[in-house]
FILUMLO-702303 format. One record per residue (C-alpha): x, y, z; residue number from 1. Coordinates in pm, 1 decimal, m for minus. Example, Ala and Ser with C-alpha at 12.3 -4.5 7.8 and 13.67 -1.06 7.14 Angstrom:
BEGIN
((1230.0, m450.0, 780.0), 1) ((1367.0, m106.0, 714.0), 2) 
This chain:
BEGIN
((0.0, 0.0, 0.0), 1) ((154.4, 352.1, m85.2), 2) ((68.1, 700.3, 82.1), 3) ((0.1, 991.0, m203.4), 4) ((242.7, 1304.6, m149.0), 5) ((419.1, 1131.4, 157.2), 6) ((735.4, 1167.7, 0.9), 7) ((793.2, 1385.2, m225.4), 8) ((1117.3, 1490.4, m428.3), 9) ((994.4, 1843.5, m531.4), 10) ((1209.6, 2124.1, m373.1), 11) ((1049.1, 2379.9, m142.7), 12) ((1031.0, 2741.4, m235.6), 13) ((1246.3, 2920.2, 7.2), 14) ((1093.9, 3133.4, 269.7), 15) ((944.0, 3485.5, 202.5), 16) ((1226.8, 3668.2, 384.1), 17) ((1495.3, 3547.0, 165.3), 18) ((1334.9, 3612.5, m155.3), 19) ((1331.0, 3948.1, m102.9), 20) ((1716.7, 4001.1, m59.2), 21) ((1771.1, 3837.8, m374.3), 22) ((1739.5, 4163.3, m597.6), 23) ((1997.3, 4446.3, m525.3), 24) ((1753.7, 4680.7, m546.9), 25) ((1534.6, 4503.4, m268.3), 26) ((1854.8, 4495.7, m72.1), 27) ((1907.2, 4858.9, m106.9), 28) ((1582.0, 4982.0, m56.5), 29) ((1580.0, 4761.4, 307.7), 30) ((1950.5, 4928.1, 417.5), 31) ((1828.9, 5230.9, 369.3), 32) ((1537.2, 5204.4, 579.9), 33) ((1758.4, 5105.8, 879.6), 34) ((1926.9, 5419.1, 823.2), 35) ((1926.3, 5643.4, 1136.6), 36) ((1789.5, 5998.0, 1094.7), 37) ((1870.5, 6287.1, 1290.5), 38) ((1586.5, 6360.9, 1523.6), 39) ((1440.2, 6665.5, 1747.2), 40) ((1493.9, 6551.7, 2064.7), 41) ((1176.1, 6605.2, 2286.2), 42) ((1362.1, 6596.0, 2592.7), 43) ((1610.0, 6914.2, 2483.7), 44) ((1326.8, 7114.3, 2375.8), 45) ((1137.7, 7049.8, 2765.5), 46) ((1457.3, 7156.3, 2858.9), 47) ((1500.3, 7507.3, 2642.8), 48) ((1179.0, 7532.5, 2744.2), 49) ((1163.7, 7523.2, 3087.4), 50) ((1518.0, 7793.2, 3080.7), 51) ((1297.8, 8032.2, 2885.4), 52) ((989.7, 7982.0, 3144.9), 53) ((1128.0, 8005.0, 3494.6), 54) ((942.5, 8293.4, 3628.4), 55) ((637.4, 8029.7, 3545.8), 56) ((683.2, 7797.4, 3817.5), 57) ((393.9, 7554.8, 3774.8), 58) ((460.3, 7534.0, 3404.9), 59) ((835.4, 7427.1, 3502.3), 60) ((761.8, 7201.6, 3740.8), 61) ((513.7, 7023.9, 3480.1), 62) ((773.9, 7012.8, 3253.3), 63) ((1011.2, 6868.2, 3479.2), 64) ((745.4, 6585.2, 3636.9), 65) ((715.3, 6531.2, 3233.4), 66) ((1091.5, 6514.2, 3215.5), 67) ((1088.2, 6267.3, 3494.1), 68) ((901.8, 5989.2, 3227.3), 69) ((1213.4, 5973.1, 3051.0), 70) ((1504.2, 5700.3, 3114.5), 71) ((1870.3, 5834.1, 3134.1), 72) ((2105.0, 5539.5, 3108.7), 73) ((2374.3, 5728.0, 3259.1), 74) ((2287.8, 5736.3, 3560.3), 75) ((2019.6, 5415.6, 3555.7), 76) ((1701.3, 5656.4, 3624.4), 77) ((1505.2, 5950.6, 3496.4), 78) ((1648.8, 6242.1, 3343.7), 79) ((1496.3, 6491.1, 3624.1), 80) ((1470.0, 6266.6, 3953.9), 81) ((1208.3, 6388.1, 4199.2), 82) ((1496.3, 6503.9, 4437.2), 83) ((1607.6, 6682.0, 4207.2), 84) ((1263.4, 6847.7, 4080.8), 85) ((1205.6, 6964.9, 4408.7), 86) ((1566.0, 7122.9, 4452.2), 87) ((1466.2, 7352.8, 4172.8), 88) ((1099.1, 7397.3, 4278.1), 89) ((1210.6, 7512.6, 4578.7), 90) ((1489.0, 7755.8, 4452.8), 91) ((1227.6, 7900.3, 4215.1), 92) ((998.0, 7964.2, 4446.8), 93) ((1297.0, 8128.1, 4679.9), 94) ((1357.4, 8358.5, 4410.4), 95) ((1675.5, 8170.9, 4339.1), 96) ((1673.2, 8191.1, 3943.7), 97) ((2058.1, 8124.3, 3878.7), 98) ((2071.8, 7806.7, 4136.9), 99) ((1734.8, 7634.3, 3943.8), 100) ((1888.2, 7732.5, 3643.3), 101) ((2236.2, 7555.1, 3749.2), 102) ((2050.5, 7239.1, 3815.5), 103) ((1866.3, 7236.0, 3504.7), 104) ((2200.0, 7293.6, 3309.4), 105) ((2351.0, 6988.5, 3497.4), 106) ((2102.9, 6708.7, 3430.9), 107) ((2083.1, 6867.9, 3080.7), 108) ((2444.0, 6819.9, 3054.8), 109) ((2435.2, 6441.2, 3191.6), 110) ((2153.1, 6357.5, 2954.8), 111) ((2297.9, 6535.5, 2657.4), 112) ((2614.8, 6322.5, 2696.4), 113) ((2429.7, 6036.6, 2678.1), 114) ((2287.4, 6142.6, 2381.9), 115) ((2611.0, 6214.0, 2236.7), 116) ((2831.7, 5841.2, 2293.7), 117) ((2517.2, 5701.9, 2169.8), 118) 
């Protein structure tokens, strides 16, 4: 008794993926869609924004709890910890422009490194 189709000798088409990288243009067309592209970085623009609003206080301390959302690798946490919020919250509200603005400038500074080695 045979089995229909059981074993066939008919080669299998290969899979999707590779077909795809067969043409050089194909090829082309898929490197240049890994390509990186220089972005605006939302995260420097909360900053310039929050240096052109600090006689606003409760606009710069939303920007800075929205600042907190964002990972820093650097130093393994957010780019504005809540210490660190508060430290400039509490000079603003002192009337202590240049020492919130000196805090702002640092964790600028350690974020825009780490968007620099990147």
């Amino acid at each position: 008794m045979q089995v229909a189709g059981c074993c066939s000798t008919r080669k299998s088409p290969p899979p999707v993926a590779d077909n795809a990288r067969d043409e050089p243009a194909e090829t082309e067309r898929h490197r240049r869609g890994l390509r990186f592209r220089k972005r605006d970085d939302y995260a420097v623009e909360l900053f310039k924004e929050a240096h052109a609003h600090l006689d606003d206080i409760a606009r710069v301390d939303r920007i800075l709890l929205e600042l907190g959302k964002f990972y820093n690798p650097l130093v393994h946490g957010p780019i504005v910890d809540l210490a660190t919020r508060r430290r400039i919250v509490e000079h603003l509200d002192a009337a202590q422009i240049e020492d919130a603005r000196r805090l702002l400038d640092e964790r600028l500074a350690l974020y825009a490194r780490t968007d620099r080695e990147a």
